[in-house]
Structures are given as structure tokens and as C-alpha cells.
MIVEX-868109 format. One line per field, with one value per residue (C-alpha): residue in one letter; x, y, z; residue number from 1. Coordinates in pm, 1 decimal. Each point is the difference from the previous one (the first is absolute). Layout:
<nodes>
res = a; ...
X = X; ...
Y = Y; ...
Z = Z; ...
n = NUM; ...
</nodes>
This chain:
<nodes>
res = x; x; x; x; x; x; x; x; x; x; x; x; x; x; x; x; x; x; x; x; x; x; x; x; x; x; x; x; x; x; x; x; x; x; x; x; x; x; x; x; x; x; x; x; x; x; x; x; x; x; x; x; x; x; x; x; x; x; x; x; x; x; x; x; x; x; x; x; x; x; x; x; x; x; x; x; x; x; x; x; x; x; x; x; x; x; x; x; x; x; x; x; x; x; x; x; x; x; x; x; x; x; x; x; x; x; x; x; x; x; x; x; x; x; x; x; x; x; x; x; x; x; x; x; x; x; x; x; x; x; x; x; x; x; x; x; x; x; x; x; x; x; x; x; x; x; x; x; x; x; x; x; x; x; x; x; x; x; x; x; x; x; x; x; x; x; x; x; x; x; x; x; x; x; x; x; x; x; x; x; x; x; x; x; x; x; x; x; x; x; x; x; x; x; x; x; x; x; x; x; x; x; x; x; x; x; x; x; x; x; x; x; x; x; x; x; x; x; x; x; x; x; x; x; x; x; x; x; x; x; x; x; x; x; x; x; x; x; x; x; x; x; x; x; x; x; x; x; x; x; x; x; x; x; x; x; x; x; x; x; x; x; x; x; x; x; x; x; x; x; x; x; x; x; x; x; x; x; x; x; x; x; x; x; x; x; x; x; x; x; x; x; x; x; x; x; x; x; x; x
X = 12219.5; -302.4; -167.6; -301.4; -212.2; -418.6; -26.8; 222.9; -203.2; -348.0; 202.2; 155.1; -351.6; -297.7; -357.8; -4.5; 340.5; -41.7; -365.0; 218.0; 315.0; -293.1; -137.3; 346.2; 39.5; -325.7; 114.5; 316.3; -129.4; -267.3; 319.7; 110.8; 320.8; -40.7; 42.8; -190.8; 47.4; -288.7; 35.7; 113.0; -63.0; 219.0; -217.2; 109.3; -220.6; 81.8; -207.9; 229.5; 5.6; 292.3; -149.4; 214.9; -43.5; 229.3; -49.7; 121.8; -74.8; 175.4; 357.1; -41.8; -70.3; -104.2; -84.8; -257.2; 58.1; -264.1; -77.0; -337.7; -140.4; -370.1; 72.1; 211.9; -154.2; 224.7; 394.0; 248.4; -26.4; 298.9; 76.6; 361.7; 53.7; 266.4; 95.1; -163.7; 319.1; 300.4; -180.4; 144.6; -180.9; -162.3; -216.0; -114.2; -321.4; -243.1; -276.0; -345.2; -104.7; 150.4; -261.0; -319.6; 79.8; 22.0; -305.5; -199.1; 157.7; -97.5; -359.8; 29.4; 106.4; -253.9; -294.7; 154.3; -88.9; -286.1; -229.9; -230.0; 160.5; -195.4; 4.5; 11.3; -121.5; 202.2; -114.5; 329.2; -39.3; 310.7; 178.4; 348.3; 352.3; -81.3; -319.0; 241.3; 121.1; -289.6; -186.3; 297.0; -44.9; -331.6; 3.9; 298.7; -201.5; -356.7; -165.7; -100.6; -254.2; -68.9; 152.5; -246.0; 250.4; -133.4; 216.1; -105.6; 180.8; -139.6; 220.5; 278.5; -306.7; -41.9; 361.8; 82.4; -297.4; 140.3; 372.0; -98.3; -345.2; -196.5; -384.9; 7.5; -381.0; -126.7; -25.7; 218.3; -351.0; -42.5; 403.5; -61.0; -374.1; -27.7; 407.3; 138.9; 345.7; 0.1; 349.1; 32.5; 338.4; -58.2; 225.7; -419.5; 1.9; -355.7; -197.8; -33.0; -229.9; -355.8; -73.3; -367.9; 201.9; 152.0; -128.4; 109.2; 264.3; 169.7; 386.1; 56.2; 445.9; 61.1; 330.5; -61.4; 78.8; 274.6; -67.8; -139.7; -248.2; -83.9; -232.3; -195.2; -220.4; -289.5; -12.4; -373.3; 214.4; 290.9; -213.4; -263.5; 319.0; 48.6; 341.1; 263.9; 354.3; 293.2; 314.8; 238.0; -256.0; 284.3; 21.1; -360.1; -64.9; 237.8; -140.2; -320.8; -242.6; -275.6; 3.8; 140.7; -307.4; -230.7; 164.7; -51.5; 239.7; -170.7; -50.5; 350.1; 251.2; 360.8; 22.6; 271.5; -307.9; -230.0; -104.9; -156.2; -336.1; -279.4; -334.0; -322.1; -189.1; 355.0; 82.6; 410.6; 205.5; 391.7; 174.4; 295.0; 277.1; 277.2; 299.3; 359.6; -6.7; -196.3; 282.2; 295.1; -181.8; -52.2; 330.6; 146.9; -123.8; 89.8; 363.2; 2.4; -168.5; 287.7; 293.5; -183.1; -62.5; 331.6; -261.1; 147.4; 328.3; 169.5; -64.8; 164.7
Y = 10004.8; 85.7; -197.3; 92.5; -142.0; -25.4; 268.4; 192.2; -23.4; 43.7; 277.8; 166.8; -96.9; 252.8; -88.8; 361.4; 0.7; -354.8; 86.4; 277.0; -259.3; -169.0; 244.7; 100.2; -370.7; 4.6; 290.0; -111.9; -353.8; 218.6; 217.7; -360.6; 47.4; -304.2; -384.9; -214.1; -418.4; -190.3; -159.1; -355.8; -318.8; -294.8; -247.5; -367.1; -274.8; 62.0; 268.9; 299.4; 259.6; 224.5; 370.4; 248.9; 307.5; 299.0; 304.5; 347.7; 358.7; 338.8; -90.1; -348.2; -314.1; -291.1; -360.8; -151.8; -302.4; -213.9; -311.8; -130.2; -385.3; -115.0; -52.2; 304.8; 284.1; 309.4; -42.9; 286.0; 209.9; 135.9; 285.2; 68.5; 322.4; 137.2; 266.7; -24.8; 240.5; -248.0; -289.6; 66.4; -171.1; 255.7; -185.9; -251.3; -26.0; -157.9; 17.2; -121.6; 368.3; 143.0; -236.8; 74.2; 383.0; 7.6; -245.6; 253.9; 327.5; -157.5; -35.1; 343.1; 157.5; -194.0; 142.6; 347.9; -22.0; -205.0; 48.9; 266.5; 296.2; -15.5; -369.1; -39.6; -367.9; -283.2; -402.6; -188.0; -380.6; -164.7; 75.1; -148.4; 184.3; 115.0; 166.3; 204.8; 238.3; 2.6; 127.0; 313.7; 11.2; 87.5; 297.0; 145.3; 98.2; 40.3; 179.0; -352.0; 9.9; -424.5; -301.6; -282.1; -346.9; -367.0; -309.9; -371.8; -6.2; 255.7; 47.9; 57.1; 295.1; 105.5; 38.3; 141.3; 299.6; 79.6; 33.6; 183.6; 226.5; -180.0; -154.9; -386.2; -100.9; -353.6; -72.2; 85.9; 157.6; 227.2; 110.5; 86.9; 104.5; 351.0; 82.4; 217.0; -169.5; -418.8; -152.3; -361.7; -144.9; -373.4; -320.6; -160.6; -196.0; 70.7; 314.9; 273.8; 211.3; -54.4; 202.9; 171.7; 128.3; 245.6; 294.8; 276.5; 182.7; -233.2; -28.7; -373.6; -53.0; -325.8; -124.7; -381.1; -194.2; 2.8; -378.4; -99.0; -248.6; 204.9; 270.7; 227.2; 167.5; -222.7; 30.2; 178.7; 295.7; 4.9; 38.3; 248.6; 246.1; 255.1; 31.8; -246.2; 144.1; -216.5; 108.7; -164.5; -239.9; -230.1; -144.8; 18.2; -276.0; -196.1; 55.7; 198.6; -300.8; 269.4; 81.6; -317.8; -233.5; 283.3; -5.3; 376.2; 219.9; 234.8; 257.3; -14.0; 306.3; 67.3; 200.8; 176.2; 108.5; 102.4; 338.1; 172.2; 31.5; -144.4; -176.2; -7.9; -218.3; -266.2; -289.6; 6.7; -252.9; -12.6; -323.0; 72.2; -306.5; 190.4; 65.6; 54.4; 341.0; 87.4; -166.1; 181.5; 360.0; -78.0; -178.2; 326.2; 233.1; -216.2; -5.9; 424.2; -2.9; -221.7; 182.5; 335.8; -145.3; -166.4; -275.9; -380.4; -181.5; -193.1; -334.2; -301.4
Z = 10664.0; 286.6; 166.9; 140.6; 251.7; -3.6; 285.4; -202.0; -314.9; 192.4; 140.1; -285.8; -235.2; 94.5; -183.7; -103.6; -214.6; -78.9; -189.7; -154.8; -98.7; -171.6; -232.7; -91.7; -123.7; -151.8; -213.7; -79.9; -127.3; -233.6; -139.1; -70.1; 192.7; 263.4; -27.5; 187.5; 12.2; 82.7; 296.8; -23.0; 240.6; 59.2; 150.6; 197.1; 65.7; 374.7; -1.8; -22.2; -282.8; -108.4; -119.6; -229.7; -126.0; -151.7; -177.4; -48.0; 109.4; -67.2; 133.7; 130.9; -109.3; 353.9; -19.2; 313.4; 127.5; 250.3; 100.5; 108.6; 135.3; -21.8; 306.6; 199.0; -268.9; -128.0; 187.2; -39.4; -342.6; -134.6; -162.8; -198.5; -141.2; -262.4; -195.5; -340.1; -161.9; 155.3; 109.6; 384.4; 282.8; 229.8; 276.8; 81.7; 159.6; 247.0; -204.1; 165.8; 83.0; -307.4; -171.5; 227.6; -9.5; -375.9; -42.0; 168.7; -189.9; -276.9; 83.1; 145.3; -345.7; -199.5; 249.2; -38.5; -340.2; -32.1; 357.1; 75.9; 129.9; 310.5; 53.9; 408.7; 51.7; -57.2; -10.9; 63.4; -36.6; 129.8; 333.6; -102.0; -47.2; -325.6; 148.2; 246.6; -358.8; -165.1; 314.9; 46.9; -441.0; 61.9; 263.6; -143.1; -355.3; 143.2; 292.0; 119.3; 336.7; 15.0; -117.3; 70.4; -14.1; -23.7; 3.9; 17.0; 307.5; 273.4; 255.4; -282.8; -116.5; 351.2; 96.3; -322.1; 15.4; 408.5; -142.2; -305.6; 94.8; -216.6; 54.6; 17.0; -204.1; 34.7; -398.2; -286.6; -176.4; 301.5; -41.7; -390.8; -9.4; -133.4; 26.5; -239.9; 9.8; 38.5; 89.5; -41.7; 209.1; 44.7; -100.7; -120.1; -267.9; -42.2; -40.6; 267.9; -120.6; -170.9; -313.8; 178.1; 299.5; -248.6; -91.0; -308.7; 112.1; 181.7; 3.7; 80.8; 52.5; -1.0; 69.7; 142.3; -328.5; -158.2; -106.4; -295.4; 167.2; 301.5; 17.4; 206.0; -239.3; -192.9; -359.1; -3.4; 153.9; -199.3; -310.1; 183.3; 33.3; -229.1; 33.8; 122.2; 109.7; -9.4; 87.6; -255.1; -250.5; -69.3; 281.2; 64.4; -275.0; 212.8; 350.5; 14.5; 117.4; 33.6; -380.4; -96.2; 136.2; -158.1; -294.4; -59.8; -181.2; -186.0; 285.1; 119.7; -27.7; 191.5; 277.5; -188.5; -270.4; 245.6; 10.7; 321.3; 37.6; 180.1; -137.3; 215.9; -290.8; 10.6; 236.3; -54.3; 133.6; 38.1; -45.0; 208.4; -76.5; 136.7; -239.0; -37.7; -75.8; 327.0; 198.9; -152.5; 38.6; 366.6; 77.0; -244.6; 303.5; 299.4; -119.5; -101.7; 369.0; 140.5; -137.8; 81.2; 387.0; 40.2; 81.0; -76.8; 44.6; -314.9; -75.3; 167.5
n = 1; 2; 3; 4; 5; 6; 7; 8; 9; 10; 11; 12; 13; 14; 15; 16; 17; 18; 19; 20; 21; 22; 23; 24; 25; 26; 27; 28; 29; 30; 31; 32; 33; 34; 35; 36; 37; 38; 39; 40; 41; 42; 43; 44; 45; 46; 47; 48; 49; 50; 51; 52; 53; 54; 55; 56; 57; 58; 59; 60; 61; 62; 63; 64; 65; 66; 67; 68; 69; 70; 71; 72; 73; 74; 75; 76; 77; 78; 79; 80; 81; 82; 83; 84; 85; 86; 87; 88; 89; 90; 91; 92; 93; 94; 95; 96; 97; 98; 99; 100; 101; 102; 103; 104; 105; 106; 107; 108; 109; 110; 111; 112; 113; 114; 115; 116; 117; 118; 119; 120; 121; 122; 123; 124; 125; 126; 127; 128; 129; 130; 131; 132; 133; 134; 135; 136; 137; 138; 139; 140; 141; 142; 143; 144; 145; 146; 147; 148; 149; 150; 151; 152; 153; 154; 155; 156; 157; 158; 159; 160; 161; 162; 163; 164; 165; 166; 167; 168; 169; 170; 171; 172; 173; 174; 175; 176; 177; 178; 179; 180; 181; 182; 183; 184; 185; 186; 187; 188; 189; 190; 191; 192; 193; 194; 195; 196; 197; 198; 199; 200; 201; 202; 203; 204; 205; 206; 207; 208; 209; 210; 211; 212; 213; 214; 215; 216; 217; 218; 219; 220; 221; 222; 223; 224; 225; 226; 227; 228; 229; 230; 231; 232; 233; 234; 235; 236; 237; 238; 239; 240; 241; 242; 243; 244; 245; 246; 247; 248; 249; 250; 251; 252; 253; 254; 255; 256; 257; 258; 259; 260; 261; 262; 263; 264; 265; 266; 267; 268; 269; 270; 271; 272; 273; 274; 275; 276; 277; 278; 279; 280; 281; 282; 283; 284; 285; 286; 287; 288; 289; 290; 291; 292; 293; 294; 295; 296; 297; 298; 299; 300
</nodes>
């Protein structure tokens, strides 16, 4: 079995084939030849949680495996992979940028198919880890010129806009007014955006909750959408807080039934949860990468 290190995954993980990874999954969930587990949480009074996840793709099958504290955040995430036709071990995998990198791609595929084609401002609210992939998502499928970011916390804003050329704004209205594409990467509990800062033919990706009582959209925009993209709706009942606290199904589709095209008369959002079958594709082409490279050293 490989193991794999996080520079070796960052390393071995470009946005560009990662984006690519994910609409290959995409498809191969809508030709009904993946399985994806919800994720699942083991949670202590201590504060700790225990996540899970595992699914299938092509050839493999992984399971992912973190920890996280109210207090410390997100620790290590794990990724195991094995061969779906034996059941072999392959790798094993430091997993925190295999995550953020395949967060992003999947924002990057759903705008690929849902933003305008010409879509070159960006309104980033969040300047955490997550907001490092979704920020690389973004210019690797659009000819993107500005990415205005706003966080609650403005140094984090301002050294996050130096290290990544963005444009640090002093409100999250002035980050979103008038952008084409709206990404939403904060741990809030309460809503991020406001429902008159968004205009028709918007592209809001919000990836932030994937807790049922945590959200970052309000309900007024939820229902205002005309079309809400989830990426597996399973486990969005489970962990969607955005559509959950809006109680609003009736606009929601799959990512995997979503075809291409782009709306200037619809406000679209995509609920990105973050699935099983996004982590297998992209820990799929680390390992092909690894054994093509000579790149790893077996496990302990």
C-alpha cells in the first residue's frame, strides 16, 4: 500500500485535472455506475466529532476519515483507497488538501455549467482554507479579472487577498454586489448573504454548511432561486442547513442531472456538501499519478 503525503497530493492534484476528475464522476454517478455513503458523524460530549464517508468510482472504492474539536477545528483527513475488483489496499492518504482541492473542483465544474460564459468578477465571502480551492476552482473555468473577498475578520481578508491577488472590500455586500459568480466558504451559523444583494444571473456556490442547523444562505434566497444544485440529495436532507432551515425542495436537482447552460433571467445556487464519490475520483488520479511518477513510499 502508498502512502502519500499532503505536499505530495497538493503536488500530484492540479485544479485543472481535478475540475476534470469531477465531471467524470458526475457522469458516472448519472450512468448510475457510482456509490456514494452519506457522510456519517460520531460525536462525544467532549467536543470532538468522528466524520466518515465511502463510496465508489470506476475501479476504486475509498473511505475518509477526519476528526474535528469545537475547539481545534478540522485535524488530519484521511483518505484509504482500494481496488474495487479485489478489495486490495492501494494508499493511504494525507487527505486535508485532497479535500480542499476537490471542494473547489467541484464548484469549478458546477460554474462550468451553470455561470455565464464570460463571468470575470468574483465576490468571495470567507478567507479560510476552504477559500484557498475554491479561489484556484474559479480561475481555472472562467477568464476571471477580480475576486473581491470579505471576512469578519480583516487581517485574515487582507492577508488572504496579498497571498492570493485578490481585492480585500470592507463589507460582505460590497464583495457580492453585482458578481456574476457568489462563493460562500465560512464555518457561520448564520446567513452570509442578503437576498437584495443578488441579482438574476447570479451563480451563488455555497459550500459552508454541511450542518443541518447552520447556514449561510437566508431562506428569502433559497426560495428566490430558480434552481438549486445539490450534489448527492441524500445526504443533503441530512446536512444541507441552507435548504434545510428554508425548507425548500421543490427547486432542487443533482448535479449529476444538470445539463449545461446558462440563464440570465435565473439566480442558481449550488449546495456543495462534499461527497464520497468526489473523493475517490480525485484520490483515483493521485494514485494513477503516483505509480506513473514513482512518487510515494509504502505504508509503515
Amino acid at each position: 500500500m502508498l502512502y502519500l503525503t499532503e505536499t505530495e497530493v497538493q503536488q500530484l492534484l492540479p485544479m485543472h485535472a481535478c475540475v476534470d476528475m469531477m465531471r467524470r464522476a458526475f457522469e458516472e454517478m448519472r450512468a448510475g455506475r457510482t456509490r456514494n455513503q452519506p457522510r456519517r458523524r460520531l460525536i462525544l460530549e467532549t467536543g470532538s466529532v468522528l466524520h466518515q464517508m465511502a463510496g465508489s468510482w470506476g475501479g476504486y472504492f475509498a473511505t475518509k476519515i477526519y476528526s474535528s474539536n469545537r475547539k481545534y477545528g478540522v485535524l488530519q483527513m484521511i483518505t484509504l483507497l482500494y481496488d474495487a475488483e479485489t478489495g486490495k489496499p492501494l494508499a493511504y492518504m494525507e487527505a486535508n488538501n485532497l479535500g480542499m482541492i476537490r471542494t473547489g473542483a467541484a464548484s469549478g465544474y458546477a460554474t462550468d455549467l451553470l455561470a455565464a460564459p464570460d463571468a470575470s468578477v468574483v465576490g468571495l465571502i470567507g478567507s479560510g482554507w476552504q477559500a484557498r480551492g475554491q479561489v484556484d476552482a474559479m480561475r481555472a473555468v472562467r477568464p476571471i479579472r477580480e475576486i473581491r473577498v470579505w471576512s469578519r475578520n480583516a487581517e485574515h481578508a487582507r492577508r488572504f487577498a496579498e497571498e492570493f491577488d485578490c481585492r480585500a472590500v470592507e463589507s460582505a455586500e460590497a464583495a457580492v454586489r453585482d458578481a456574476p459568480i457568489v462563493v460562500t466558504a465560512t464555518a457561520s451559523k448564520d446567513p452570509v448573504l442578503a437576498a437584495e444583494w443578488i441579482k438574476p444571473g447570479t451563480l451563488i456556490n455555497a459550500m459552508g454548511s454541511n450542518v443541518a442547523n447552520r447556514r449561510e444562505i437566508p431562506a428569502d434566497l433559497v426560495r428566490a432561486a430558480d434552481l438549486v444544485v445539490v450534489d448527492d440529495l441524500e445526504q443533503a436532507k441530512i446536512e444541507a442547513g441552507d435548504l434545510i432551515m428554508a425548507d425548500c425542495w421543490a427547486n432542487v436537482v443533482e448535479l449529476k442531472n444538470v445539463e449545461p447552460g446558462y440563464d440570465p433571467a435565473r439566480i442558481t445556487i449550488f449546495e456543495s456538501l462534499g461527497i464520497a464519490v468526489e473523493d475517490v475520483a480525485a484520490a483515483a488520479y493521485v494514485y494513477e499519478q503516483a505509480v506513473a511518477k514513482k512518487i510515494g513510499r509504502p505504508f509503515p
